[in-house]
N, C-alpha and C positions, 0 to 999 in steps of 0.2 A: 517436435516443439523444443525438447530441449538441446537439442542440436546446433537448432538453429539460433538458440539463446548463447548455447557457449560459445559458439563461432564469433556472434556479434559482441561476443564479451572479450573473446580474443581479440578480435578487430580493432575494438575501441582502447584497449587497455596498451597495445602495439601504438596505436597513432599518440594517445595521451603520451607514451614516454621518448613521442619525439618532438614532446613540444617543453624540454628541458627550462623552456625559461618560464612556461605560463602553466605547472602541474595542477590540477583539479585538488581539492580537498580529499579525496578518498585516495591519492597516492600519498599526502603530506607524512615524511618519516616518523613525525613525532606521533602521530595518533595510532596508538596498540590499543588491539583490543583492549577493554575496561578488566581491570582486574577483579575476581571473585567470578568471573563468567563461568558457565560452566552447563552442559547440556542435563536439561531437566527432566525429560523424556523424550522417548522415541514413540512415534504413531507406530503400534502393530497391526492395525486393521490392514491385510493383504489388498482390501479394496481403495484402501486411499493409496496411490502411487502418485497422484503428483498435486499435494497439495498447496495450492495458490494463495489461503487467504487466511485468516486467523482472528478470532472475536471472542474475547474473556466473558462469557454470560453475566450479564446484570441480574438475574434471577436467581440463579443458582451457583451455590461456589462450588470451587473445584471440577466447571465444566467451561470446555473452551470447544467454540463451535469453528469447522474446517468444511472443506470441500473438494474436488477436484478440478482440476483444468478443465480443458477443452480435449475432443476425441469420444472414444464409444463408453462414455458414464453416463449414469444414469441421474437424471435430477435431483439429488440428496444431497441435505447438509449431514454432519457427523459430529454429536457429543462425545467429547473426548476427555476423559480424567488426565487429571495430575501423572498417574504412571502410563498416561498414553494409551488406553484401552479404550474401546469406543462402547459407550453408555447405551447410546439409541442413534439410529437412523430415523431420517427425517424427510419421507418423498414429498416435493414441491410440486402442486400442481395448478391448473386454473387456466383461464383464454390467458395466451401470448408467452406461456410460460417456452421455454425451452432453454437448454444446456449446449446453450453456443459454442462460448469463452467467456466460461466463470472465471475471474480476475482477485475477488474479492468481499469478505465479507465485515460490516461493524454492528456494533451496535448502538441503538437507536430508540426511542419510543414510537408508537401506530397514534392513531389519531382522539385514541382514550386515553392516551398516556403515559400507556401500559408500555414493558418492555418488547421492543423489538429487534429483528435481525433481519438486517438488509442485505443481500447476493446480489453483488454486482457482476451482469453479463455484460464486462467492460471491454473484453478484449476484442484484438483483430489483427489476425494473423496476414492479413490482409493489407496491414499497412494503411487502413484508412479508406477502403473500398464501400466498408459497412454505412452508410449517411446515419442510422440509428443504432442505438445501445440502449439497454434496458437494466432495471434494479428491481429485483424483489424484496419486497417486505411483507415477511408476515410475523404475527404475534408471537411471541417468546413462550413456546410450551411451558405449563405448570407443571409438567413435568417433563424429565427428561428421558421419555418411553418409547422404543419403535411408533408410527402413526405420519398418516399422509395429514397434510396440511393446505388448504387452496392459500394463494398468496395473492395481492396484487399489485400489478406491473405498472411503472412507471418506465415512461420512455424521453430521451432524452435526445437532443439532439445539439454537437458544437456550434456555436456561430462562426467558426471559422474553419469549416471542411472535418468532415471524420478521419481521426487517429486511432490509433493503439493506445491503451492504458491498461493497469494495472493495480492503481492505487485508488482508494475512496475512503474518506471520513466521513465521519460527521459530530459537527458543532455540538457535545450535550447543552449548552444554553439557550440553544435558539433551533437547534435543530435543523440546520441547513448543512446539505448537501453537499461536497465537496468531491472533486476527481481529480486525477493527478495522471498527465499521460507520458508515457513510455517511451522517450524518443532524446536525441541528442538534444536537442532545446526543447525540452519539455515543457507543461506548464500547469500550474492549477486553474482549476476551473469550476465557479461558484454554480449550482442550481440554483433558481428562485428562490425567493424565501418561503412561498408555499406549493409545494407540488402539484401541478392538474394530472390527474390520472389519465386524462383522456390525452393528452399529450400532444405534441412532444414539448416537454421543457428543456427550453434553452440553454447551454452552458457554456457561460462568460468566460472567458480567460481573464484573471485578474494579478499573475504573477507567473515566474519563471520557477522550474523545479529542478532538481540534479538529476544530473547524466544516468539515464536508464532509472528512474523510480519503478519499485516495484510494491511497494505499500506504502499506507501513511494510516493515523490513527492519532486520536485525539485524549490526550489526558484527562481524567475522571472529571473534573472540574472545568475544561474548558481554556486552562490557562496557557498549557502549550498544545502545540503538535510537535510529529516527527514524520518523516520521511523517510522510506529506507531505499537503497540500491541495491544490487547483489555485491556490493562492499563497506558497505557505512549508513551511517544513520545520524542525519543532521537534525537538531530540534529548535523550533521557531515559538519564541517568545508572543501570544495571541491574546494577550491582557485586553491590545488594542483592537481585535479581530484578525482578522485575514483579510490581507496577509501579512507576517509577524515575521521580525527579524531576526536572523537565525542566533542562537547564542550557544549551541555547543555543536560536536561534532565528533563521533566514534565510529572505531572503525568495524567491522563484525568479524564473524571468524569464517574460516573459508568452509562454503556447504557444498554439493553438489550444484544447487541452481535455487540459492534464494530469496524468497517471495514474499513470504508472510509477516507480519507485525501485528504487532496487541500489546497496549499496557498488563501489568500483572493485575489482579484484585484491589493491591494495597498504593498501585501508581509509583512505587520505589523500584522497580524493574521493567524491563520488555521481555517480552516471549517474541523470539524470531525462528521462522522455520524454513524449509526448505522443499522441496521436491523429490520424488525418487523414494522409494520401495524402504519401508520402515526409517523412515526419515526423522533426524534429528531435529527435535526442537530447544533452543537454545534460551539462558535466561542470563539478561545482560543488564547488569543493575545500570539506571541513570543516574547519570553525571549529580553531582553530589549538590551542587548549586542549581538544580532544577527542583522544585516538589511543588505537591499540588497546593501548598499550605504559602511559599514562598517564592512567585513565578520571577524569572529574571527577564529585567527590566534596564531600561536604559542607564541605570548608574552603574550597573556591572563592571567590575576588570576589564576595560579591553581587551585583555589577553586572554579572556575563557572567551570572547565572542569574535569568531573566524571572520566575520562582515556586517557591515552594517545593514538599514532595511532599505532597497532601491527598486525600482520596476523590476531590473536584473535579479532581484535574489539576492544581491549582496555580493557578485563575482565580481570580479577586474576585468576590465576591456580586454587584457591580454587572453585569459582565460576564455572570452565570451569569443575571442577573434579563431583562436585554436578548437574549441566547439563547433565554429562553424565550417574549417577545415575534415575535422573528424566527421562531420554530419553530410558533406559532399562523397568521401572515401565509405562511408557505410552505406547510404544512398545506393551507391554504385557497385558495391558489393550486393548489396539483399534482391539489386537487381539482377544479378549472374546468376546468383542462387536462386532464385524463383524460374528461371530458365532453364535452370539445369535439370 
């Protein structure tokens, strides 16, 4: 898995720096890491080796719930402190339940209201083979104690053929669903406004995402999101809903292979992590004209907003034309490698 992640990172990052006239946002020289960054903890549980996804608890401070990938784990979320040490294990069980390609977790409320934590089994290694994908939700333990929990499954299905993804929010105002998939034109993609269990819910494409998204998460309030890649992390102004115009854009620091995002508690930082065997979780304060108290909005600087809000995302044609070069040469690459 992660092999074939850094290849395909090598891949793209080679074809982007031959496309000198039309560079993506995540090579632009000016954007350095955020200053004051600096890694907050390490996961030591020997059991999380490759964690995907990352959810700051609504219920409990100082716990932030993780997961693993896809391969021989076993269906557990993981409470994790501030110094990285894992509080409680958490086995998910119930019809339909299974540990595909876990991609991602947020949090969310259940249908009392109450806090919840949704596991997205978003992924597919498969390129799109998969026609359905599933999300668990279940209620936000009252505490944070070893104990099996039944969940249930909601199933989902693209209106425009199955992909890979990676990323999943959700809206705290309204509580809608949101996916984000993993591909040289990526894109978001809205769930219903109310979820049928019995399934499958539809999901909309309703905008364009950045190159290899591998999380996104949604500001306490509702007022932005973010999106991250395994280089940057662009933030979308959602005053108006989804989908919101992008108005900042940082760069992250280099991890082994990462994946995860989460606002902090207090919404003045991210927690980003990564993958790989006691793995660095990082805390990247946001961009200073972002807070939850004062979302940015169309009178903004120009020059803190990289694009404005269009079907595309906010890209330039040149950029959108060169995406679609890069996405014929990966294509055809993932094809060798799957043969190989």
């Amino acid at each position: 898995m992660r092999k074939r992640a850094a290849f395909a990172v090598s891949i793209a990052s080679a074809v982007s720096a031959t496309l000198g006239a039309a560079p993506s946002p995540e090579e632009s020289p000016e954007n350095e890491v955020p200053e004051g960054s600096e890694v907050a903890f390490h996961l030591e549980d020997p059991r999380i080796t490759e964690s995907s996804g990352m959810a700051a608890s609504e219920l409990h401070d100082d716990v932030y719930w993780t997961h693993n990938d896809s391969g021989d784990f076993l269906p557990e979320i993981y409470a994790v402190n501030g110094d990285g040490e894992t509080k409680a294990t958490v086995s998910l069980s119930g019809p339909g339940m299974e540990a595909r390609d876990w991609e991602a977790v947020s949090p969310g409320v259940d249908d009392n209201g109450d806090p919840a934590v949704y596991v997205g089994d978003i992924g597919d290694n498969f390129q799109g083979a998969w026609p359905d994908i599933r999300v668990y939700r279940l209620t936000e333990p009252a505490e944070p104690v070893d104990q099996t929990i039944e969940v249930e499954t909601f199933t989902f299905r693209y209106e425009d053929g199955g992909r890979d993804a990676e990323g999943m929010m959700i809206d705290p105002r309204d509580q809608r669903l949101y996916i984000v998939s993993k591909e040289v034109a990526g894109g978001v993609y809205a769930a219903p406004e109310t979820l049928d269990p019995k399934g499958p819910n539809e999901l909309t494409r309703i905008d364009s995402a950045p190159l290899y998204a591998t999380d996104a998460a949604f500001a306490s309030d509702g007022s932005y999101y973010a999106i991250r890649t395994y280089w940057a992390v662009t933030f979308y102004d959602a005053s108006d809903g989804v989908p919101g115009s992008s108005v900042a854009h940082i760069k992250l620091p280099e991890t082994e292979q990462g994946e995860s995002l989460t606002f902090g508690p207090d919404g003045t930082s991210l927690l980003v992590g990564s993958e790989g065997e006691r793995s660095p979780v990082w805390e990247i304060p946001v961009p200073e004209e972002l807070t939850v108290d004062e979302p940015a909005g169309e009178d903004d600087d120009p020059a803190a907003a990289p694009s404005e809000k269009s079907e595309t995302g906010g890209a330039s044609g040149l950029i959108w034309v060169g995406a679609a070069v890069a996405a014929l040469l990966i294509g055809g690459i993932v094809l060798l490698v799957r043969k190989s």
